[in-house]
C-alpha positions as CSV (number, residue, x, y, z in Angstrom):
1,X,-118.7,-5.1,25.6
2,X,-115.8,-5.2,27.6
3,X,-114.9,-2.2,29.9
4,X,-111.4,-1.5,27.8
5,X,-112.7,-2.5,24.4
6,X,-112.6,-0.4,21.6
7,X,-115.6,1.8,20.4
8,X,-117.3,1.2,17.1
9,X,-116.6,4.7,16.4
10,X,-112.3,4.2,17.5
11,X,-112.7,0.8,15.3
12,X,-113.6,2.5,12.2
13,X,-111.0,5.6,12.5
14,X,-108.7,3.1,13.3
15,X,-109.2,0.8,10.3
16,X,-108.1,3.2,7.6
17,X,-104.5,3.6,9.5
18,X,-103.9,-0.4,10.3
19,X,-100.9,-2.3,8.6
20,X,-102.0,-4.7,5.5
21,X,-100.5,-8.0,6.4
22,X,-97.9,-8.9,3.5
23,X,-96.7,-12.0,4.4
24,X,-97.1,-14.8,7.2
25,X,-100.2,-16.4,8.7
26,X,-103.4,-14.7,9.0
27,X,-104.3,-13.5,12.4
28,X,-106.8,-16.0,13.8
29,X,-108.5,-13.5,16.7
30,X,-108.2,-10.6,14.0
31,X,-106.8,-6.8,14.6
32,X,-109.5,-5.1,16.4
33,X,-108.8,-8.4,19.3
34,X,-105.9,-7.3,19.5
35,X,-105.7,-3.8,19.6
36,X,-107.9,-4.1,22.6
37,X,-105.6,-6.7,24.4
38,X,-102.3,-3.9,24.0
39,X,-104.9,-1.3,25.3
40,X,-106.1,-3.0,28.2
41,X,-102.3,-4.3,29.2
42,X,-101.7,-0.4,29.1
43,X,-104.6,0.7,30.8
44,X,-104.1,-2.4,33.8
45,X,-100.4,-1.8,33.8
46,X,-100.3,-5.9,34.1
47,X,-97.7,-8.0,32.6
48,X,-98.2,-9.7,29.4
49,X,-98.2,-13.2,30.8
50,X,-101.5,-12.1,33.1
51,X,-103.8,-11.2,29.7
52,X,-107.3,-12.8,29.5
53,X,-107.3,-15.6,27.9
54,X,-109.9,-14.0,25.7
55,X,-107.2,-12.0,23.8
56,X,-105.3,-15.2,22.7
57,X,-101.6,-16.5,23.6
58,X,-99.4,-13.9,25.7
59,X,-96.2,-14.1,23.6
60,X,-98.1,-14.1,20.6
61,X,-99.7,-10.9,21.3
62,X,-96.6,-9.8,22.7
63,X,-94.3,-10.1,19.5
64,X,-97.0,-8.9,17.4
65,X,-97.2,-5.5,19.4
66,X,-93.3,-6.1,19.1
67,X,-92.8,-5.8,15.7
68,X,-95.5,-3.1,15.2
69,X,-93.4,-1.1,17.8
70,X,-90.4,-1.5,15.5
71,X,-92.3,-0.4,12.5
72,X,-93.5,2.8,13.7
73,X,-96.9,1.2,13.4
74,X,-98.0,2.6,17.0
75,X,-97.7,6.4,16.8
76,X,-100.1,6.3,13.7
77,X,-102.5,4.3,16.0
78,X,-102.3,6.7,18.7
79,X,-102.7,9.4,16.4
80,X,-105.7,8.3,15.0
81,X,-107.1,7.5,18.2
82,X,-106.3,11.1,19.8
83,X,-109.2,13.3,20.9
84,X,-110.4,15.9,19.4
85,X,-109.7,19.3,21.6
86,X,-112.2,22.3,20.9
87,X,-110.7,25.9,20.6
88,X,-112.4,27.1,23.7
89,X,-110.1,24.8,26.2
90,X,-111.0,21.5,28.1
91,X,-110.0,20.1,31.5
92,X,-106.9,17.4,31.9
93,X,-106.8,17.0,35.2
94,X,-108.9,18.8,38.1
95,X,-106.5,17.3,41.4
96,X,-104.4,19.8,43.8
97,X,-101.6,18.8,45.5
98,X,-101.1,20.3,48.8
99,X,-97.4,20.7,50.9
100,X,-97.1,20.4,54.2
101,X,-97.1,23.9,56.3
102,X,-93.9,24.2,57.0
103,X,-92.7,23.4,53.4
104,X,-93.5,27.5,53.0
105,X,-91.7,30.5,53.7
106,X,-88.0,29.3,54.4
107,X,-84.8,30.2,52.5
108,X,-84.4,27.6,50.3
109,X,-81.1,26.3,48.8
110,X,-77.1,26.6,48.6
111,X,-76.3,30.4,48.4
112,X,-72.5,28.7,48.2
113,X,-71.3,29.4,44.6
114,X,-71.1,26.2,42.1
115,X,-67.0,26.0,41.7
116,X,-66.6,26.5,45.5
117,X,-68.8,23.7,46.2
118,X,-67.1,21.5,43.6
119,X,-63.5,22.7,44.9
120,X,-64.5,21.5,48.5
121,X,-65.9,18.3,47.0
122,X,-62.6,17.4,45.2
123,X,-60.6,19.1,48.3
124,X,-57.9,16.2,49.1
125,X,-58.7,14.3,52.4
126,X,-55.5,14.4,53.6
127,X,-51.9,16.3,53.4
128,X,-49.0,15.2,51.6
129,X,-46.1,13.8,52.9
130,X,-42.8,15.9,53.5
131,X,-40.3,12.9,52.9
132,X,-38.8,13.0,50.0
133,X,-39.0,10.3,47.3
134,X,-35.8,8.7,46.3
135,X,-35.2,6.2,43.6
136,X,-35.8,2.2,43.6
137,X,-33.8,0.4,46.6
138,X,-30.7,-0.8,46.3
139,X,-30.7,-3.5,48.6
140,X,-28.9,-6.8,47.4
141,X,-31.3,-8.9,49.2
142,X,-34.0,-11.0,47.4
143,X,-37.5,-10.8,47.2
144,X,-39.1,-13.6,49.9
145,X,-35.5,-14.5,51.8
146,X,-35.7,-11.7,54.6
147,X,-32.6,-10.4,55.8
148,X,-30.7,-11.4,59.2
């Protein structure tokens, strides 16, 4: 057994929830085959073109998993995969995450108010001109043939 494969126990819960094929060619490498292969491309993180040659043709497992995305097929997988959870509590994840020393005890953040931050954002670079704007010129000249 394969260190990503599917447990005997996961098989059969899984069994009852699995699409029946309506149409189209029988799957040669069956369900179970490739359950495992879209579990262990989750669990590697590698891309479908790197799967074991053991699970079959890349794109082949790829559009199946496609289409079962599509149908909604994959939540009621997950589902019946999910662990069971006692009432008294269990443990997800035990790590800490330390900060740095001197990420403690400062300030922290603006105390500038939101609209006077946005008003000296959108605050106009530069002044506007005094001159005052007259109509189109009324020069007689043309366009390209300068005047002497």
């Amino acid at each position: 057994m394969h260190r990503h494969a599917l447990t005997d126990d996961q098989w059969r819960r899984l069994q009852a929830v699995l699409p029946k094929q309506k149409a189209g060619p029988e799957a040669t490498r069956g369900d179970r085959l490739f359950i495992e292969a879209v579990l262990f491309r989750a669990k590697t993180g590698l891309p479908w073109r790197d799967l074991p040659e053991r699970f079959g043709p890349w794109k082949s497992v790829y559009n199946r998993f496609s289409n079962w995305a599509k149908k909604g097929q994959w939540e009621l997988i997950f589902k019946a995969l999910q662990l069971e959870v006692d009432d008294v509590g269990s443990i997800a994840d035990g790590s800490v995450v330390r900060a740095h020393q001197d990420a403690s005890g400062g300030k922290g953040g603006s105390s500038a108010m939101p609209s006077a931050v946005l008003a000296a954002v959108f605050r106009p670079n530069s002044i506007q001109s005094s001159t005052r704007k007259v109509g189109p010129s009324t020069s007689r000249s043309r366009r390209g043939n300068g005047t002497r």
